[in-house]
C-alpha positions in Angstrom: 19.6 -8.1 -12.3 19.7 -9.4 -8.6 19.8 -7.6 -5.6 22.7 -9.2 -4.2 24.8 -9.0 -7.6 27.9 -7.2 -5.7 27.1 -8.9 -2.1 30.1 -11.1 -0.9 29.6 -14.5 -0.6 27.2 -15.8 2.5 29.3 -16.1 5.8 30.0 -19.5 7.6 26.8 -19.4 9.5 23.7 -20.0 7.4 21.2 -18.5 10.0 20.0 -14.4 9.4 18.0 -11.9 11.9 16.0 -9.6 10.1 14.6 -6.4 11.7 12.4 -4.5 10.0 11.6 -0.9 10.6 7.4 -1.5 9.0 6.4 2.0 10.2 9.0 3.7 8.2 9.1 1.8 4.9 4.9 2.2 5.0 5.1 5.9 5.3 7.4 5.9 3.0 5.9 4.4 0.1 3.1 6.5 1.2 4.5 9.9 0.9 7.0 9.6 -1.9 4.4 7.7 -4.4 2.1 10.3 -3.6 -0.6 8.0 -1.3 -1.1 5.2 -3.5 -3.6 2.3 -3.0 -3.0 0.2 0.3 0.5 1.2 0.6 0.8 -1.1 3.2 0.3 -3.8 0.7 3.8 -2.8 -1.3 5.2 -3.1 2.3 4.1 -6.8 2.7 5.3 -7.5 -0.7 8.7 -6.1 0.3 9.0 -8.4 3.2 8.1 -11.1 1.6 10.5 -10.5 -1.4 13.3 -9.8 0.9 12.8 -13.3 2.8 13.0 -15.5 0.0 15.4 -13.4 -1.6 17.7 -13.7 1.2 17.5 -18.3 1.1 17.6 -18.2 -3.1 20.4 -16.1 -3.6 22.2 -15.8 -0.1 21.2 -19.2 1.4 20.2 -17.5 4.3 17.6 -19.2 6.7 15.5 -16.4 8.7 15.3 -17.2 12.2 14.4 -14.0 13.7 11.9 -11.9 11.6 10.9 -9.4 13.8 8.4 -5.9 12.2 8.1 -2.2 14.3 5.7 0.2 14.1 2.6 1.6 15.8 0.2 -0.7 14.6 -3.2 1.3 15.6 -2.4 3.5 13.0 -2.0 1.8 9.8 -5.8 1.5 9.3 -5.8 -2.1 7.3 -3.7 -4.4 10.0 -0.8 -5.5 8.7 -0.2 -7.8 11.4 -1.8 -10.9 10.1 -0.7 -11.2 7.0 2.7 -10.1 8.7 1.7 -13.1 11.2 1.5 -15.5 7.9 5.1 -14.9 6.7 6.3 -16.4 10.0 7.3 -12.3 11.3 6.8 -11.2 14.5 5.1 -7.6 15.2 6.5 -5.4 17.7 3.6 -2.6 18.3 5.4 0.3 19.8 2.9 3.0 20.6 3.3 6.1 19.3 5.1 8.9 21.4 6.6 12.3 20.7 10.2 11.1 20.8 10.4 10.2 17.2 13.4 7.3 17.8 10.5 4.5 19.6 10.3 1.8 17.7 14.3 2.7 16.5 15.2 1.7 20.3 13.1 -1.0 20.5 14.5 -2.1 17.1 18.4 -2.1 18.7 17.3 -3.4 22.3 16.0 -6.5 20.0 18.9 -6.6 18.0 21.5 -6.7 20.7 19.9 -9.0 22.4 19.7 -11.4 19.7 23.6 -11.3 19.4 23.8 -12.0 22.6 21.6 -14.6 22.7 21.4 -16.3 19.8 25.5 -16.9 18.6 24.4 -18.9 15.5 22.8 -16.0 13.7 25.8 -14.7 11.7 24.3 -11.6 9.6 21.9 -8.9 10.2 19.6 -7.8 8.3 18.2 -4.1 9.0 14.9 -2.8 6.7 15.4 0.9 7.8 18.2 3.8 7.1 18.3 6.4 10.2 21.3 7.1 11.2 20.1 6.3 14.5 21.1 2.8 13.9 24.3 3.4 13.3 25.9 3.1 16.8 24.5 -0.4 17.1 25.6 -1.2 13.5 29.1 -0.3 14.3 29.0 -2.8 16.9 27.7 -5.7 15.4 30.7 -5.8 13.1 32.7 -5.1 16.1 31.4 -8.4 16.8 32.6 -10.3 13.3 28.4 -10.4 12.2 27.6 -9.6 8.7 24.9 -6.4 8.5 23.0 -5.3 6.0 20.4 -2.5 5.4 17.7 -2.5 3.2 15.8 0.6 1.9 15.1 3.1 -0.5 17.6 5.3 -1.4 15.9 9.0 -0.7 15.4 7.9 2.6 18.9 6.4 3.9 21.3 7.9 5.6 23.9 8.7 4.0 26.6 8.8 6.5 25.1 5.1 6.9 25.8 4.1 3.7 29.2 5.6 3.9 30.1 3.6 7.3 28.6 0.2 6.2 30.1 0.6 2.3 27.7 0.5 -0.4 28.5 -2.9 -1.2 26.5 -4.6 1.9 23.3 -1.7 0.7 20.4 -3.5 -0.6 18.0 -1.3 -2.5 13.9 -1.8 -1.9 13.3 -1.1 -5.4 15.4 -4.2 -6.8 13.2 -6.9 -4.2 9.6 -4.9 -5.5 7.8 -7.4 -8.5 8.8 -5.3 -11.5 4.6 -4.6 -12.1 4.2 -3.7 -8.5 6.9 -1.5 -8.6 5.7 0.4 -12.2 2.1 0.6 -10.6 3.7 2.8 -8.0 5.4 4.6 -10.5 2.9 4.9 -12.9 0.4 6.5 -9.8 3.3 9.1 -8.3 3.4 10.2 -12.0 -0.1 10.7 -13.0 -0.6 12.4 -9.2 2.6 14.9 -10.4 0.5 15.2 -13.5 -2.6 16.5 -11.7 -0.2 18.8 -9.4 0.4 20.5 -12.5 -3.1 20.8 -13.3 -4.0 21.7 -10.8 -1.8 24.5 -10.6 -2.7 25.8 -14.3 -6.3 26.0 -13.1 -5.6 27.9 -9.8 -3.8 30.4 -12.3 -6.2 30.4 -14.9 -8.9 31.0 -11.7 -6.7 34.1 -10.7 -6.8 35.8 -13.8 -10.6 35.7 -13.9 -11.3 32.6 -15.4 -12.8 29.9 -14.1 -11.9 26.6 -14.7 -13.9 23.8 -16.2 -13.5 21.8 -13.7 -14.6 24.5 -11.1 -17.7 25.6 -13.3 -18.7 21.3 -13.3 -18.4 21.4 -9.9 -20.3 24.1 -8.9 -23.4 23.3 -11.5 -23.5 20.1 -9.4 -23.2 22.0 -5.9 -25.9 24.1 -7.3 -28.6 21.2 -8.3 -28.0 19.3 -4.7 -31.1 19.7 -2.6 -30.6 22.4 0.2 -29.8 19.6 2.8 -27.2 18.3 1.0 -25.7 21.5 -0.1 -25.0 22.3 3.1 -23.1 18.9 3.8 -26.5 16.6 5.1 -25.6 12.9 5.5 -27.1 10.4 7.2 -25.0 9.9 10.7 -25.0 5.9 10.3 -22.2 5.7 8.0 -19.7 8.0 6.6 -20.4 10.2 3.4 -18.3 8.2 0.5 -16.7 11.5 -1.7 -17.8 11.8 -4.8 -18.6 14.4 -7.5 -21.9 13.7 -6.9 -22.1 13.4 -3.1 -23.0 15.8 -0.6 -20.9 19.3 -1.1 -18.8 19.7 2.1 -16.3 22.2 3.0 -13.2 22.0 0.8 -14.7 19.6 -1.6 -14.2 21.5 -4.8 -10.8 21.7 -3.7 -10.5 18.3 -3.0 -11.8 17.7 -6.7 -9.4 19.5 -8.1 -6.9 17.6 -6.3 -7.9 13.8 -7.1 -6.4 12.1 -10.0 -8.7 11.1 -13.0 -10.4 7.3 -12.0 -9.7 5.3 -14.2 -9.6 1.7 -15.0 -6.2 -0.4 -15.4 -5.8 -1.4 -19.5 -7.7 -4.6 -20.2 -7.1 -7.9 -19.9 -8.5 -11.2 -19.9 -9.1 -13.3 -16.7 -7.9 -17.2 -16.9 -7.1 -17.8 -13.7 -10.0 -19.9 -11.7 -9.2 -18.2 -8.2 -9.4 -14.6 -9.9 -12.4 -15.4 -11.7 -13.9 -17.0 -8.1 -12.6 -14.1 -6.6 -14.3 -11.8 -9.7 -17.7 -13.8 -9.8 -18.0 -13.7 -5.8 -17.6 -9.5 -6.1 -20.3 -9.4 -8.6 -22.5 -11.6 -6.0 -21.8 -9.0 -3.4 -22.3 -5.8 -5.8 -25.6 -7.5 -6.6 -26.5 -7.7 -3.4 -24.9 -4.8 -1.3 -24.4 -1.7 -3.9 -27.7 -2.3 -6.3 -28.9 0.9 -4.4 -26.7 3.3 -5.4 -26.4 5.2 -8.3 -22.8 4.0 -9.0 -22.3 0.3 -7.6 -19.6 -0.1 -4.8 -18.7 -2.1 -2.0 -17.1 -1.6 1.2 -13.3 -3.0 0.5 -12.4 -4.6 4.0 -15.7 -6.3 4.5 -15.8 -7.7 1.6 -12.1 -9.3 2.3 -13.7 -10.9 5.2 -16.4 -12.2 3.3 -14.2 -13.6 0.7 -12.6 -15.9 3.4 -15.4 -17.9 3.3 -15.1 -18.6 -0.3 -11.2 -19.5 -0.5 -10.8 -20.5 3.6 -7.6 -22.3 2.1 -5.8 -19.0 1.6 -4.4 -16.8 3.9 -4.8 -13.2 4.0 -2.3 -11.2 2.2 -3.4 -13.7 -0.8 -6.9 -12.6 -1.5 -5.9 -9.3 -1.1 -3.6 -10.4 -3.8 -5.9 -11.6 -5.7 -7.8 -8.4 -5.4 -5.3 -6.4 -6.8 -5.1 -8.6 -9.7 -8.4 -7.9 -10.8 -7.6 -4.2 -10.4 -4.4 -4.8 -12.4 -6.3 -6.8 -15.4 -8.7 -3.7 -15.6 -12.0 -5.4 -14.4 -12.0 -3.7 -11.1 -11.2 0.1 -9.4 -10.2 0.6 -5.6 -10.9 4.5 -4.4 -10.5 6.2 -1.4 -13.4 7.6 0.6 -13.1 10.3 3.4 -14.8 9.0 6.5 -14.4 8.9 10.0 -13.1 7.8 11.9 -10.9 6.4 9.5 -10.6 6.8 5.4 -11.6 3.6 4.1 -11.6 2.2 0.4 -14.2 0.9 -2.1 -14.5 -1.3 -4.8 -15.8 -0.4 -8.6 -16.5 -3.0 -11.4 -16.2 -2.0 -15.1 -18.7 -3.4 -16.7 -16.8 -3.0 -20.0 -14.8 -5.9 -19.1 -15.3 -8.8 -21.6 -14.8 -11.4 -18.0 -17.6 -9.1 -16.3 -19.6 -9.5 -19.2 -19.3 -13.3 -19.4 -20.2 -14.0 -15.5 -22.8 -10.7 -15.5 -25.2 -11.3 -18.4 -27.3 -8.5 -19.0 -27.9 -5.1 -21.6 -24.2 -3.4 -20.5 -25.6 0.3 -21.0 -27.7 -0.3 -18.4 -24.6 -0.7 -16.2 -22.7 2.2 -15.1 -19.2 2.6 -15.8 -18.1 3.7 -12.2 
């Protein structure tokens, strides 16, 4: 079913400004589906969605795309690939009067309808009620407005002003496997909640956990150095059950959802098996040292622009996440500093890993 099902029809001009609140709709997808992978990801997919959306089903040609948020702190840069879509990035520093980019955001807006008479609807990707004033006089000026967002976090008395009918919900532009991914991670994290909490109990009442006794055998058999939280001071410490114990880390174990591989399946696309074979190059080269293989994430997605230069950005990290989907690959988070950063797994189990990495597979670990 489309987004734009109960949407009247297009108005006379065929021009749209679209002003997307990127900050909020990032932290968003982050806290509700319970920190998922490169949330910032969903966020660029939700753009982009929303875009094309707007010319198939509206006929609405985007001349203003404009994204907000405090840039330096969404570790990945968004602004390329935002760059690539043909939207412009507003970086408005962070303050501690919450409503910064929300100004900057309605300054932009006004001034595009006071500049720009040809644009006849706009398009807001946010749901304060802080934007209502500047809504309200929009339509005051015979412009079609929209909002786009997700439900739990808009306004209500925005929704009630603007009617429900000119509401588009985020869920509805998300690709339906993108959107179950997210799903299918906020449920197994509420999953571990529960766990979690069922050990804490059982821990109270004088038994320890399994979990907790694993933990601790593997504390216990570190060398004293590392016990105590050792590490070499040229890179951060990558967490792991088997890394270097340091404060709150059985905690943080008991926290993290089982890793686990997406369900199988086969590779026939020649950029994802480039994409594939080029990772086992770099896990060859780079993680044949450790005792599980990994790889650094982003400097391996600078690497890959060498190997598919005619792409842009957002598409190899696409292409990434494919191979994650079909099951060949695992993204985790590491603690580090100054920054978190993620790393990339290979399951040897794969029958595509097998094909391009000939070898005995028990001799492989399975990450």
């Amino acid at each position: 079913m489309s987004a734009f099902t109960t949407f009247p029809a297009a108005p006379a001009s065929p021009y749209a400004a679209v002003f997307i609140d990127f900050e909020n709709v990032y932290y968003f997808l982050k806290n509700h589906y319970l920190d998922p992978h490169d949330p910032h990801d969903y966020a660029l997919d939700l753009v982009r969605a929303l875009r094309d959306a707007l010319k198939r089903e509206l006929g609405l040609d985007s001349l203003v795309l404009n994204a907000y948020a405090d840039f330096d702190k969404i570790p990945t840069g968004p602004q390329g690939p935002l760059y690539l879509m043909g939207v412009s990035t507003r970086n408005v520093l962070g303050t501690d009067h919450k409503n910064a980019a929300d100004m900057q955001l309605c300054i932009d807006a006004l001034e595009v309808l006071y500049t720009r008479p040809a644009i006849g609807t706009f398009v807001l990707v946010a749901g304060d009620r802080d934007y209502i004033p500047v809504l309200q006089h929009l339509r005051r000026q015979a412009r079609q407005v929209k909002v786009v967002g997700f439900r739990e976090s808009v306004s209500g008395d925005l929704l009630q002003m603007l009617g429900q009918e000119h509401f588009i919900d985020a869920r509805a532009l998300l690709p339906a496997e993108r959107l179950q991914a997210l799903e299918d991670h906020r449920a197994a994290r509420l999953r571990q909640g529960e766990e979690v909490r069922r050990l804490r109990e059982q821990g109270l009442a004088g038994v320890q956990p399994p979990a907790a006794r694993q933990a601790t055998q593997e504390v216990a058999s570190l060398p004293a150095a590392q016990a105590e939280g050792g590490a070499s001071p040229a890179a951060p410490v990558p967490y792991r059950a088997s890394a270097p114990a340091r404060p709150g880390m059985l905690e943080q174990l008991l926290q993290e959802p089982p890793a686990t591989f997406a369900p199988i399946r086969r590779i026939t696309r020649t950029d994802e098996r480039r994409v594939l074979e080029f990772l086992l190059q770099q896990v060859q080269k780079f993680g044949s040292q450790q005792a599980t293989p990994e790889i650094w994430a982003s400097p391996f997605l600078r690497r890959l622009t060498d190997v598919l230069p005619e792409l842009p950005d957002w598409e190899r990290r696409q292409l990434l996440n494919q191979l994650r989907d079909a099951g060949a690959v695992r993204l985790e988070k590491r603690e580090g500093e100054p920054h978190p950063f993620s790393v990339i797994l290979v399951n040897y189990q794969h029958p595509d890993v097998r094909e391009l990495n000939p070898g005995p597979v028990e001799d492989k670990p399975m990450g």
